[in-house]
RONUGU-128619 format. One record per residue: residue number from 1; chain; z, y, x of N, C-alpha, C in turn. Coordinates in Angstrom, 3 decimals. Layout:
% RONUGU-128619
pos  unit  nup  nnorth  neast  caup  canorth  caeast  cup  cnorth  ceast
NUM  A  Z  Y  X  Z  Y  X  Z  Y  X
...
***
This chain:
% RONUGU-128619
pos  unit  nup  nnorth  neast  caup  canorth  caeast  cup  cnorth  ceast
1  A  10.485  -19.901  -13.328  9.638  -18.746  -13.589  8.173  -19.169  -13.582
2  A  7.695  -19.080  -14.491  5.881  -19.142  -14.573  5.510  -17.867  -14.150
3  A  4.155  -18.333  -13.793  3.352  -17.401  -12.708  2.203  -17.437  -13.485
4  A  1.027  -16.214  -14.066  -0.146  -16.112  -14.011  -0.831  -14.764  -13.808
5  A  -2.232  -14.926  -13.959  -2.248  -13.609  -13.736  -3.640  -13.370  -14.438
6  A  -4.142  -12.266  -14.917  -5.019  -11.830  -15.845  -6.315  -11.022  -14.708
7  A  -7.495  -12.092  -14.437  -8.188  -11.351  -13.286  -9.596  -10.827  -13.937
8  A  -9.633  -10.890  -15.641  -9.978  -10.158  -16.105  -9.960  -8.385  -16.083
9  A  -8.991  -8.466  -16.195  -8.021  -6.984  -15.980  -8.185  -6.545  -14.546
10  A  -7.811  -7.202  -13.454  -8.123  -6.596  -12.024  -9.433  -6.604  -12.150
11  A  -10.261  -7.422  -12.597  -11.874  -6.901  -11.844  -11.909  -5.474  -12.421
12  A  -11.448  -5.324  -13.951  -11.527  -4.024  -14.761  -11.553  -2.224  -13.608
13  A  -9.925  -3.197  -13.219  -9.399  -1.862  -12.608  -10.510  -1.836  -11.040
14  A  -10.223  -2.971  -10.613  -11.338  -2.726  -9.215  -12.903  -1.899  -9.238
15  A  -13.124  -2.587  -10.747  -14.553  -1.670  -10.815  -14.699  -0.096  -11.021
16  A  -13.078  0.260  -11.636  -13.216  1.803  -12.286  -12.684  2.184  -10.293
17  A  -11.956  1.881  -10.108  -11.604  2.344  -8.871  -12.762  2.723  -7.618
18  A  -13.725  1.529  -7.393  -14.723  1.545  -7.056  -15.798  2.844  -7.283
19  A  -16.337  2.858  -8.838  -16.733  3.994  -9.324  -15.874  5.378  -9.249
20  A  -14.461  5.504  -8.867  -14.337  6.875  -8.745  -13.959  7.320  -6.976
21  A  -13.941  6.189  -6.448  -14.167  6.388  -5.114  -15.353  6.406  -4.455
22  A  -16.615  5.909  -5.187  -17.917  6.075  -4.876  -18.313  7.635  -5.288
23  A  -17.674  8.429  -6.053  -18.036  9.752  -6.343  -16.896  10.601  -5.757
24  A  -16.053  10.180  -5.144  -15.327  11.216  -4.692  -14.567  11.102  -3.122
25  A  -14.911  9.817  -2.744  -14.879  9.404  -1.131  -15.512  8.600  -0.114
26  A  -16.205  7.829  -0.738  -17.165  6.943  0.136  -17.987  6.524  -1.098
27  A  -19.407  7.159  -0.723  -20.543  7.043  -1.582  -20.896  5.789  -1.395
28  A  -21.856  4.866  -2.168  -22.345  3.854  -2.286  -23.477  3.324  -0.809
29  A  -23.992  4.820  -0.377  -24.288  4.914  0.953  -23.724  4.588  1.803
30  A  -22.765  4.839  1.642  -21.921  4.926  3.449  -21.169  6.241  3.442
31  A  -21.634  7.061  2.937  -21.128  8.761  3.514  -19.991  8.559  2.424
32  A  -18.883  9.636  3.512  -17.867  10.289  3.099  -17.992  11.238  2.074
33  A  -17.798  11.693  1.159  -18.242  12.719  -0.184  -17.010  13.605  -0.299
34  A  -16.083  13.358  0.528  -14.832  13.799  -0.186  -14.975  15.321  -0.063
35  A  -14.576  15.986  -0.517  -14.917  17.862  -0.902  -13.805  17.906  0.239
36  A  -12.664  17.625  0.819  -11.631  18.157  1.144  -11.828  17.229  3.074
37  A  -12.752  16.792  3.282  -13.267  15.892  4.162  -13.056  17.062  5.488
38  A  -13.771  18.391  5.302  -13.998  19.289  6.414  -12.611  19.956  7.017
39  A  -11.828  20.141  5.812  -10.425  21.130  5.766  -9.532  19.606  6.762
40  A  -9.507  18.484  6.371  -8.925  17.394  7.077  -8.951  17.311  8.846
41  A  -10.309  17.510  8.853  -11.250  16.977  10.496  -10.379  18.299  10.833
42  A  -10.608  19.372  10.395  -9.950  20.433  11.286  -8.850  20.168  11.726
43  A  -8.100  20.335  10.628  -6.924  20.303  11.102  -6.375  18.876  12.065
44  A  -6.907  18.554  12.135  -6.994  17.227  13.515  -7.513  18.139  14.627
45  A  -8.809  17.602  14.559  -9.451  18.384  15.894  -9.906  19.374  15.951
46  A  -9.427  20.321  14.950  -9.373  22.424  15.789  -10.376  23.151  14.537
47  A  -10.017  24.277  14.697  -11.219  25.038  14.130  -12.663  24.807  14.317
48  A  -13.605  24.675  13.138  -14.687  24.915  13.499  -15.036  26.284  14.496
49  A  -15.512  26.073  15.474  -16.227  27.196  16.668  -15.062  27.334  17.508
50  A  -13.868  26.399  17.353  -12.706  26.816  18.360  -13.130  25.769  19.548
51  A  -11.801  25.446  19.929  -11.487  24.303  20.924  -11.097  23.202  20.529
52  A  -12.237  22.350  20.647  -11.456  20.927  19.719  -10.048  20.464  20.893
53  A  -9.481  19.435  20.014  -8.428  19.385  20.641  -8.202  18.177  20.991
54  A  -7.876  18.015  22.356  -8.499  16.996  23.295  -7.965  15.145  22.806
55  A  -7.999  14.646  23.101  -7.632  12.862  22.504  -7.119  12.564  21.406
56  A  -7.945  13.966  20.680  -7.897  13.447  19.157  -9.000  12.568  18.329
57  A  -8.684  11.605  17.380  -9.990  10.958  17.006  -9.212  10.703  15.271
58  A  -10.853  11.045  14.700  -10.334  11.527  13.549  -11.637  10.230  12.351
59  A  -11.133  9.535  11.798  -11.706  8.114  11.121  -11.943  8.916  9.514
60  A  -13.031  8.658  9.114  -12.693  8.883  7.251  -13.303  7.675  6.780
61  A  -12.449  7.841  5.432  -13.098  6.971  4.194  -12.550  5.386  4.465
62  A  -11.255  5.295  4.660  -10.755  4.148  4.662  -9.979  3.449  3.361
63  A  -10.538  2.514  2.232  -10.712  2.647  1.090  -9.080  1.433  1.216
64  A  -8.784  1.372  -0.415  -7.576  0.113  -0.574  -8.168  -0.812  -0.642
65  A  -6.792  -1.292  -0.625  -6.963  -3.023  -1.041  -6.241  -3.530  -2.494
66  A  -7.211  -4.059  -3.247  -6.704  -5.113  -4.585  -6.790  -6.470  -4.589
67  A  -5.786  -7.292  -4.756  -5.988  -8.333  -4.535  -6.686  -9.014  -5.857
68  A  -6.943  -9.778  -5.926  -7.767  -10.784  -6.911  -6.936  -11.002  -8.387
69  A  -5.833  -10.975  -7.707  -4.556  -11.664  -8.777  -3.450  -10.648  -9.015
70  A  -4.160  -9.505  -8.703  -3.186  -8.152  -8.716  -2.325  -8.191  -10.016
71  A  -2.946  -8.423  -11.319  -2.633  -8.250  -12.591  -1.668  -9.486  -12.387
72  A  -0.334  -9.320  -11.808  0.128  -10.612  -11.511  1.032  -10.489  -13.356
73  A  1.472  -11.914  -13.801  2.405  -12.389  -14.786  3.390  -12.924  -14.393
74  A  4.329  -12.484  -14.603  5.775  -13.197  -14.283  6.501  -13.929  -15.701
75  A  6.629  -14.616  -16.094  6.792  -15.181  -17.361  6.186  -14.337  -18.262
76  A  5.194  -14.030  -18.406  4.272  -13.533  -19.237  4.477  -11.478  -19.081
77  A  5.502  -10.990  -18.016  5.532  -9.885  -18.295  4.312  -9.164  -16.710
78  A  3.667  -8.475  -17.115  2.930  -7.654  -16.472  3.999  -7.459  -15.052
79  A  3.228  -7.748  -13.964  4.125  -7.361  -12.672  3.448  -6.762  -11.468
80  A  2.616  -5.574  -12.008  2.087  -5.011  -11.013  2.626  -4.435  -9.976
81  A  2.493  -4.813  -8.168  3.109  -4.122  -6.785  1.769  -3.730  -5.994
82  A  2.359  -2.096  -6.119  1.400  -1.536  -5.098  2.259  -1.330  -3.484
83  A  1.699  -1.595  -3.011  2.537  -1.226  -0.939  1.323  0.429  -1.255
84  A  2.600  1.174  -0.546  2.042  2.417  -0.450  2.241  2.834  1.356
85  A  1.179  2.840  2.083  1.853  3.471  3.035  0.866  4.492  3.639
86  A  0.815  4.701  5.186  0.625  6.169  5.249  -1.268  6.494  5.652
87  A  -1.505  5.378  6.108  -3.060  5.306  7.342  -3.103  4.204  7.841
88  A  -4.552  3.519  7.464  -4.899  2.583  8.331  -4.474  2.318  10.307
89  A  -4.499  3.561  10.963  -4.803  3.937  11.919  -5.768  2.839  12.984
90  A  -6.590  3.035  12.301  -7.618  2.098  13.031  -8.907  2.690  13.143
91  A  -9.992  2.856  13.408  -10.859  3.953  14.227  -12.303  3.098  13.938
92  A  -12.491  2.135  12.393  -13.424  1.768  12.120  -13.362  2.967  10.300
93  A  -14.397  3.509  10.037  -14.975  4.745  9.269  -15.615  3.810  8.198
94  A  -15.300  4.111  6.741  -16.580  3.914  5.969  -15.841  2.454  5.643
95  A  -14.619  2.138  5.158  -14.127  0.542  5.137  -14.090  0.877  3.679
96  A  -15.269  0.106  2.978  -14.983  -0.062  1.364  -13.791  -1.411  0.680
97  A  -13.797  -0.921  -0.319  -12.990  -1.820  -1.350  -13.052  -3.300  -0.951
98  A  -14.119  -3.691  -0.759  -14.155  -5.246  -0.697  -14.166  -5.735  0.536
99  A  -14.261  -4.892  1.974  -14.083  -5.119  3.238  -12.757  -4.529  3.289
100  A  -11.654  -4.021  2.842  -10.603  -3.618  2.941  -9.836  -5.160  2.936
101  A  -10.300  -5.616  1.570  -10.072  -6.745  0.767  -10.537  -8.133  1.535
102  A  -11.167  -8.026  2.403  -11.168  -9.227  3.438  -10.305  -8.630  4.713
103  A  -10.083  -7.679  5.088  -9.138  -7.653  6.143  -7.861  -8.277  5.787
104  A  -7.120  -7.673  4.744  -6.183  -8.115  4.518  -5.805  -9.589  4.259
105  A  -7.114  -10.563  3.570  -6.444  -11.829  3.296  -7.560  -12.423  5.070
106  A  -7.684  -11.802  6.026  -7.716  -12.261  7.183  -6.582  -12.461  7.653
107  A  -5.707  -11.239  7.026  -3.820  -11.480  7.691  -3.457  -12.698  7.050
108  A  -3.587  -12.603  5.901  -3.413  -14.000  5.168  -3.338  -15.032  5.363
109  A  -4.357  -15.606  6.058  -5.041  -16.524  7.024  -4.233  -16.849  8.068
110  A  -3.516  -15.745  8.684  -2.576  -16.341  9.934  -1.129  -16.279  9.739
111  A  -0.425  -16.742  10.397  1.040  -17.409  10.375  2.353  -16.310  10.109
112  A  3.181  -16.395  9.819  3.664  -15.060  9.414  4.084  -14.378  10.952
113  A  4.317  -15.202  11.896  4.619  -14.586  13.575  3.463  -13.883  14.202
114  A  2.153  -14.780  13.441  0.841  -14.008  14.545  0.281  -12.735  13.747
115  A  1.016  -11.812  12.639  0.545  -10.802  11.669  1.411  -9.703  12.395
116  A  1.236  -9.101  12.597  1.405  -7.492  12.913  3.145  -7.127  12.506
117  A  3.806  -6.238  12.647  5.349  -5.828  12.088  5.090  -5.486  10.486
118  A  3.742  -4.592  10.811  3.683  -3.833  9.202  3.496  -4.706  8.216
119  A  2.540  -6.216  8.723  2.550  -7.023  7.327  3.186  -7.935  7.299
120  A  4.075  -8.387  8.076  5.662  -8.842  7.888  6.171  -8.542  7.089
121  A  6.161  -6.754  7.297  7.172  -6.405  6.351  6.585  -6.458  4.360
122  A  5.200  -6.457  4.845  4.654  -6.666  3.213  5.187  -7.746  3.044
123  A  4.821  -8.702  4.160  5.181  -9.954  3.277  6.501  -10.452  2.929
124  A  7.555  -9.730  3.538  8.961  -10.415  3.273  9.005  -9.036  1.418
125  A  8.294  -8.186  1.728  8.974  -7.468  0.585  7.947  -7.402  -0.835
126  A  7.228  -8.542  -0.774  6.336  -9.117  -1.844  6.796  -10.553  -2.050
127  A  7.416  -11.518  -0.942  8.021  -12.577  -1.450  9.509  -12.201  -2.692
128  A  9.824  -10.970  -2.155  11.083  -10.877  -2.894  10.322  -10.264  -4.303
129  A  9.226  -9.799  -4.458  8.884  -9.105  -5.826  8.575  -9.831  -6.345
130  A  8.776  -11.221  -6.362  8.410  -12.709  -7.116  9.527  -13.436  -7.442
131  A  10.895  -12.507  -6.714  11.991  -13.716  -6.732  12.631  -14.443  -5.947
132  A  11.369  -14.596  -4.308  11.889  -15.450  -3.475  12.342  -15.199  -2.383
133  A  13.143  -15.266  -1.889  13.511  -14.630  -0.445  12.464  -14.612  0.475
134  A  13.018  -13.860  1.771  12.383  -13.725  3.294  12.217  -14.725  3.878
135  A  11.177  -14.794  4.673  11.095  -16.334  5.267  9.648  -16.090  6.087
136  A  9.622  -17.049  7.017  8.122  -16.883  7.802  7.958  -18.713  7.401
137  A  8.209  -19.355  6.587  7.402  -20.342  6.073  5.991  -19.948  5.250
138  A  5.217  -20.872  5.141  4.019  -20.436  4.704  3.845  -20.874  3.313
139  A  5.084  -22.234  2.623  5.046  -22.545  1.291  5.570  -21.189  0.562
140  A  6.068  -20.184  1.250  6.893  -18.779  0.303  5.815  -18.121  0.144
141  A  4.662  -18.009  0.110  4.060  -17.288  0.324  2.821  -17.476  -0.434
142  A  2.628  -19.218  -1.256  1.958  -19.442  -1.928  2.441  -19.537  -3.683
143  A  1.483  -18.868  -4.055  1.919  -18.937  -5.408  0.960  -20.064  -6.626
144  A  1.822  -20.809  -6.866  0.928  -21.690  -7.939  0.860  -20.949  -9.518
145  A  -0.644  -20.394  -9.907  -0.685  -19.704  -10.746  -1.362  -20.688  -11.676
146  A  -0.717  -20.454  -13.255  -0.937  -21.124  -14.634  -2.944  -21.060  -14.399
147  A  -3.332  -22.203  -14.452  -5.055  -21.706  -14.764  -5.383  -21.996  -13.175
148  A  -4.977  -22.134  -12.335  -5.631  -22.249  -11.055  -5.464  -23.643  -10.295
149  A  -6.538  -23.923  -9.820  -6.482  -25.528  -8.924  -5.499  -25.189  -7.547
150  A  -6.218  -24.311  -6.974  -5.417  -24.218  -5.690  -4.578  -22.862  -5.660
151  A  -3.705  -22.967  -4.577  -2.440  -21.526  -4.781  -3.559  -20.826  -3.772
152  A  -2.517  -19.459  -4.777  -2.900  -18.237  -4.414  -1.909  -17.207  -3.227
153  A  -2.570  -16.851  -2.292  -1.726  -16.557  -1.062  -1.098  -14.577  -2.191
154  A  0.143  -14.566  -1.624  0.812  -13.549  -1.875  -0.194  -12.248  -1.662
155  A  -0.797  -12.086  -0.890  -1.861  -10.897  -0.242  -3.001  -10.780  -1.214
156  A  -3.256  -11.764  -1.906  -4.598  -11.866  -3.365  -3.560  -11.688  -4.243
157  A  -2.298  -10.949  -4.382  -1.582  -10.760  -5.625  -0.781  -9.463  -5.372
158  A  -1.171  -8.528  -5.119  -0.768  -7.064  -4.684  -1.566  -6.115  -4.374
159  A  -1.586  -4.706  -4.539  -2.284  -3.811  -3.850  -1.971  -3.090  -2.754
160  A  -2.868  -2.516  -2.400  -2.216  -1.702  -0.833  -3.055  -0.340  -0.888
161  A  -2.601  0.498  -1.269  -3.180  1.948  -0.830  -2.788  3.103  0.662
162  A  -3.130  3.630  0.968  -2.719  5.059  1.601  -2.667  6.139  1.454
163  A  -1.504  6.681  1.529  -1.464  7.474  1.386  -2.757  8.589  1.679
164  A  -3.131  8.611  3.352  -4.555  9.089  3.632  -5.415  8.457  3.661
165  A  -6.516  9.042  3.164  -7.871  7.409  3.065  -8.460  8.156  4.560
166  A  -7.756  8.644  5.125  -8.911  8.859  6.772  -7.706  8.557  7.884
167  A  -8.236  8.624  8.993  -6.853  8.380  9.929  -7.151  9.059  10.681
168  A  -5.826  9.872  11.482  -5.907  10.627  12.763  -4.962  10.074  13.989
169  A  -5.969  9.687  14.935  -4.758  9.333  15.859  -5.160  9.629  16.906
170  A  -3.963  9.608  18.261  -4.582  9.706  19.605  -6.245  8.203  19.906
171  A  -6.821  9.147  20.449  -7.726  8.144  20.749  -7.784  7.231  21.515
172  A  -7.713  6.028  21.270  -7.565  4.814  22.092  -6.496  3.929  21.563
173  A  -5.780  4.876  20.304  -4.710  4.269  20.189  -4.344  3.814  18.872
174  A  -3.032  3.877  18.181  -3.078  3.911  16.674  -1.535  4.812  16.436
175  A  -1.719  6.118  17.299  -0.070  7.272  17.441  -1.128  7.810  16.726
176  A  -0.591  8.189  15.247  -0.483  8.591  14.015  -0.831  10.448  14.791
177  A  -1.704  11.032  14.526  -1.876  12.664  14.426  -1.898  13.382  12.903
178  A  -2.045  11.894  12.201  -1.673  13.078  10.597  -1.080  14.098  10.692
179  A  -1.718  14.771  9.846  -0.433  15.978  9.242  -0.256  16.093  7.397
180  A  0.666  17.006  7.642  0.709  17.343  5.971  -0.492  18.261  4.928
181  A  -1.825  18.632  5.922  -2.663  18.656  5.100  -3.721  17.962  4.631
182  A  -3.521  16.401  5.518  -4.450  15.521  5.279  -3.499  14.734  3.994
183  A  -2.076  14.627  3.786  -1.755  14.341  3.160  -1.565  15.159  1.666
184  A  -1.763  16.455  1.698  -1.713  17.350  0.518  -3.409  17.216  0.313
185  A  -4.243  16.446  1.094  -5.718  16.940  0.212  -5.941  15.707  -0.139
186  A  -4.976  14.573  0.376  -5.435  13.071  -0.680  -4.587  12.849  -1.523
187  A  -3.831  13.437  -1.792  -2.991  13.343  -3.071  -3.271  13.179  -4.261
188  A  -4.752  13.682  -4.367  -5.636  13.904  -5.793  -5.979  12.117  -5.870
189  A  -6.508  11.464  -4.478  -6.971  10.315  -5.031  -5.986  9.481  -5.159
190  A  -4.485  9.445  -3.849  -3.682  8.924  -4.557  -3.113  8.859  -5.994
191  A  -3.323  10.131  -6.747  -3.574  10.136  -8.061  -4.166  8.772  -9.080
192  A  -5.383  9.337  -8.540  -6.049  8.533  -9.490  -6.072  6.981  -9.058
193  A  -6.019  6.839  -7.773  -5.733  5.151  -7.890  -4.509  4.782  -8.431
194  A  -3.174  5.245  -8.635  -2.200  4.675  -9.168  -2.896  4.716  -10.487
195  A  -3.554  5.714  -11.252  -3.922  5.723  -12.959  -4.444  4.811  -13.205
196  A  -5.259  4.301  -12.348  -6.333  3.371  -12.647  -5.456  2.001  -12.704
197  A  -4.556  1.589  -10.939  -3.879  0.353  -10.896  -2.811  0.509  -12.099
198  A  -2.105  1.712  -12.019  -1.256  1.230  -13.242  0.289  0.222  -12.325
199  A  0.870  0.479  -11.777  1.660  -0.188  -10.907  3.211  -0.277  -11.577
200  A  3.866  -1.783  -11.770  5.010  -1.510  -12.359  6.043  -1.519  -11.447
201  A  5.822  -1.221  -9.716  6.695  -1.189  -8.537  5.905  -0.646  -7.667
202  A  5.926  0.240  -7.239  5.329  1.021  -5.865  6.579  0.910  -4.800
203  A  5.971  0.307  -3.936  6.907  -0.118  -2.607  6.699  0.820  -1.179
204  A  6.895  1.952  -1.331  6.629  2.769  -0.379  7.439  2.433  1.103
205  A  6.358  2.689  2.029  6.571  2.323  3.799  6.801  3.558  4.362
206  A  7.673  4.357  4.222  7.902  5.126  5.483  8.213  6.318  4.945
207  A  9.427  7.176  5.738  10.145  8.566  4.923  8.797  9.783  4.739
208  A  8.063  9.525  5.481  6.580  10.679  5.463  6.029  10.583  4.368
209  A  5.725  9.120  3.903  4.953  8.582  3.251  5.325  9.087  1.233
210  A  7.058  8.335  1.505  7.666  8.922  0.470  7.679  10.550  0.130
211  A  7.831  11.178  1.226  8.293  12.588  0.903  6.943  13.140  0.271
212  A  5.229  12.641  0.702  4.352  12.982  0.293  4.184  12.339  -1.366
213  A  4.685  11.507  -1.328  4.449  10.855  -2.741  5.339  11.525  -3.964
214  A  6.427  12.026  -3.200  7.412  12.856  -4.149  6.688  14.277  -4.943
215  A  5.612  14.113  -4.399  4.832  15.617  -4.971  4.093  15.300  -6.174
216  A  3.796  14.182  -6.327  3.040  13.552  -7.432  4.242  12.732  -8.273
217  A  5.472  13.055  -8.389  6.218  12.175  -9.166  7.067  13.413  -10.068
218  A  7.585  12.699  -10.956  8.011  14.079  -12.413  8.894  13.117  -12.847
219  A  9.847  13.330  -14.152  10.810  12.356  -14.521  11.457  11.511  -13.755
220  A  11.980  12.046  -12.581  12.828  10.669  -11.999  13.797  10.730  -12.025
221  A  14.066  9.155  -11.765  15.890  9.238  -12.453  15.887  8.068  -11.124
222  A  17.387  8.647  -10.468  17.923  7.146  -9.469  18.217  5.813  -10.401
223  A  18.145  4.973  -10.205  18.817  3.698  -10.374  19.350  2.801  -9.621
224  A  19.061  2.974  -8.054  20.080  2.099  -7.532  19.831  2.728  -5.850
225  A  20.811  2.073  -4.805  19.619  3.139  -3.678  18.420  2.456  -2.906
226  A  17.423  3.571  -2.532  16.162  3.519  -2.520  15.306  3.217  -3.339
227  A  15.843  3.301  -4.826  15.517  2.374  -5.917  15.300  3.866  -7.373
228  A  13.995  4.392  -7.933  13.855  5.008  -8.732  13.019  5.051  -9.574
229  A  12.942  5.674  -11.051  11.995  5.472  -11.864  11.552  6.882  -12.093
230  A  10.430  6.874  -12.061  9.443  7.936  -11.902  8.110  7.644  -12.866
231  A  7.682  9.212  -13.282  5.945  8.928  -13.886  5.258  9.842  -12.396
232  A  4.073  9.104  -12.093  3.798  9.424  -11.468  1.581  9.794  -12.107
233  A  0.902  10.235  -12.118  0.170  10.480  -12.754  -0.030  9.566  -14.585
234  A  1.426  10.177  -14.681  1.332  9.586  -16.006  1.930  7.939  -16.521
235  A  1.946  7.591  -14.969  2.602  6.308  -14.988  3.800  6.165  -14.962
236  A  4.573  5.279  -15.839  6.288  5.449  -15.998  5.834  3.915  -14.939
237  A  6.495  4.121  -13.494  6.820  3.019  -12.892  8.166  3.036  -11.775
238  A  8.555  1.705  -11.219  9.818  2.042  -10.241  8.870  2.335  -8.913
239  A  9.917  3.024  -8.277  9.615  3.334  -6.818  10.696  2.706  -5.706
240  A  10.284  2.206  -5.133  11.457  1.282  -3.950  10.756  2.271  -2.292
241  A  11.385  2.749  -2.072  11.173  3.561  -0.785  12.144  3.313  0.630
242  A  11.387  3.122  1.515  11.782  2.493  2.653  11.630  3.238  3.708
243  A  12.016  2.533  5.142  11.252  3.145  6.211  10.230  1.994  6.492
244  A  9.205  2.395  7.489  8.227  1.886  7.691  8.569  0.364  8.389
245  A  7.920  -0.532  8.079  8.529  -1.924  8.449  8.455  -1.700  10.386
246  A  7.553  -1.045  10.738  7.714  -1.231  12.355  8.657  0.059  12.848
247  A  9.460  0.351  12.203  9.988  1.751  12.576  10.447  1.357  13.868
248  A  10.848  2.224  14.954  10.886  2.019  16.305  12.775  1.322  16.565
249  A  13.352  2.201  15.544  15.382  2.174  15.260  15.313  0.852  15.294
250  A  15.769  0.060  15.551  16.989  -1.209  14.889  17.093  -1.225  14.069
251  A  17.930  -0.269  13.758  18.725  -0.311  12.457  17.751  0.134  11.337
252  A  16.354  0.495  11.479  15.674  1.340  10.746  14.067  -0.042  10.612
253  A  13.969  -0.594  11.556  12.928  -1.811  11.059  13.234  -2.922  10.473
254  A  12.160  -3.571  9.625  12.252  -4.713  9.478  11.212  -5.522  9.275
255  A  9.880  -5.413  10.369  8.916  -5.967  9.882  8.700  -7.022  11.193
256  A  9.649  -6.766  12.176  9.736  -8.113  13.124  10.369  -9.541  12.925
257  A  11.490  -9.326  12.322  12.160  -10.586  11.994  12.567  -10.788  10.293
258  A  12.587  -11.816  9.995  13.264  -11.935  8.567  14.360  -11.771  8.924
259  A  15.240  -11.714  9.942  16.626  -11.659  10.102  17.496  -9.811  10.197
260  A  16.068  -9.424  10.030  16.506  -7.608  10.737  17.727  -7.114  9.900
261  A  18.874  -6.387  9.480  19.749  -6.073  8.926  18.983  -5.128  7.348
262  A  18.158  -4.167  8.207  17.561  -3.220  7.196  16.933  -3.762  6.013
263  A  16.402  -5.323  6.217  15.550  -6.033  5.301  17.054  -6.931  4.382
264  A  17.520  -7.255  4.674  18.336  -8.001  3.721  19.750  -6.788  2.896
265  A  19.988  -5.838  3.995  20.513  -5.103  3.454  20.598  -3.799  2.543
266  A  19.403  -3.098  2.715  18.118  -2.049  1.926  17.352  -2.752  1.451
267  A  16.214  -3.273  1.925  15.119  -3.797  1.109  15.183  -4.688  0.048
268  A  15.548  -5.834  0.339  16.313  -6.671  -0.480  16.919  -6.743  -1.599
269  A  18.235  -5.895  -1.807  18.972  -5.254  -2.670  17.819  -4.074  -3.737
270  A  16.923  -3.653  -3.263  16.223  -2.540  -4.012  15.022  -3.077  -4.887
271  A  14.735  -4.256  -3.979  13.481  -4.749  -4.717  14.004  -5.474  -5.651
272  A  15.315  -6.588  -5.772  15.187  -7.095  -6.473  15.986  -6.417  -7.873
273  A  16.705  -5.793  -7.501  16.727  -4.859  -8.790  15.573  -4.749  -9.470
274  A  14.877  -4.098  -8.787  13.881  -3.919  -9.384  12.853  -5.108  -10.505
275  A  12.376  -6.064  -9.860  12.121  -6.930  -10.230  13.036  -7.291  -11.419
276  A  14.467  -7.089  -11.582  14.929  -7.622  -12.600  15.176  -6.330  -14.111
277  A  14.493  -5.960  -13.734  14.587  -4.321  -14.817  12.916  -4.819  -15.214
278  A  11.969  -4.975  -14.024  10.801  -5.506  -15.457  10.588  -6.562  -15.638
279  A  11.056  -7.579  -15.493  10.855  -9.033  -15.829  12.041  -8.771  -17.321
280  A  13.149  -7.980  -17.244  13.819  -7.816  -18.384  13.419  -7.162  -19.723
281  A  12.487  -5.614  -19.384  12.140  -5.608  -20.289  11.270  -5.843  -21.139
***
């Protein structure tokens, strides 16, 4: 399988993305812009003039991540993967596009044991959207792309959105206080970042995550399980839907071990279907 990737095209999409998140969620300033910003905070921490509500802490404007090499090529066919999941939950405000974009290839940077459950689980379920199995080796993980001197780490060849671009959690912590109206008022930008990325696999993390994304999807048809094709603002792409790689179950994680059951037996099976429906057509 040849590998390249067109970073013509990602700067394209990074810049329109940029520009419609600078007018509609994190201004070029710093400030949050989002119209739906006030209706969010409430419903976290209370009515305006009520009782806020106590060890809640409420983050906005936490932007995606594109990797460099997003516009990935798989023998010449377009192989765009977005990871969709729910909230940063992290309690730094105001994280643009290109500091999103160094956190993530900071994970990059370290070993697949010293990275977190959640990007385990990216990474075992982006090695497979290339073809290659699970593994915490670090050669799986590099990709030698047509046109490039040195490889390109898997994390500069994917996107990562959220579902919410703000986070609510207990304070001190990262226990998730979302609700379903922080997720019904970012739906609009989840919108428009899929229009813009254009994704030919959205790899959704978690049953919340999915059930919110199901509101923005039209034409779907099953194809295999956890495995569907959907337009989603207009986009005819697959959807691979999971539970969240750190889910608390056994039987329900897989972002601790390459060995977890859920990852070779769900994940596995869904992605690479997938993968072989657009590398086919």
């Amino acid at each position: 399988m040849t590998l390249a990737s067109d970073t013509v095209a990602t700067a394209r999409r990074v810049d329109e993305l940029g520009q419609y998140m600078g007018e509609h969620v994190l201004s070029p300033s710093g400030a949050c812009v989002c119209r739906r910003l006030d209706s969010c905070r409430r419903s976290v921490l209370g009515d305006r003039g009520g009782v806020p509500r106590p060890g809640a802490a409420f983050t906005a404007a936490q932007l995606s991540h594109v990797g460099h090499h997003y516009d990935l090529l798989l023998d010449g066919v377009p192989t765009r993967t977005l990871v969709i999941a729910m909230e940063t939950g992290r309690a730094r405000e105001g994280v643009t596009l290109k500091e999103r974009h160094a956190e993530v290839m900071q994970s990059a940077s370290l070993t697949f044991t010293a990275r977190n459950p959640h990007m385990r689980g990216v990474t075992s379920a982006l090695r497979l959207a290339v073809g290659r199995d699970p593994g915490a080796d670090r050669d799986g993980e590099q990709l030698h792309l047509d046109g490039t001197r040195s490889p390109v780490h898997l994390f500069d060849a994917y996107a990562m959105a959220n579902m919410r671009l703000c986070s609510a959690v207990v304070r001190g912590t990262s226990k998730s206080l979302g609700n379903p109206t922080m997720s019904q008022n970012c739906a609009p930008h989840m919108a428009a970042t899929i229009a813009i990325l254009r994704p030919t696999l959205c790899i959704v993390q978690g049953v919340e995550v999915y059930k919110a994304l199901t509101t923005l999807m039209s034409r779907r048809r099953q194809l295999a399980p956890n495995l569907e094709e959907a337009r989603i603002a207009g986009v005819d792409t697959l959807v691979a839907a999971f539970t969240h790689p750190s889910a608390m179950r056994l039987t329900a994680h897989w972002g601790r071990l390459t060995s977890a059951p859920y990852l070779y037996d769900t994940v596995a099976p869904a992605i690479r279907t997938a993968l072989q429906r657009i590398t086919s057509r």
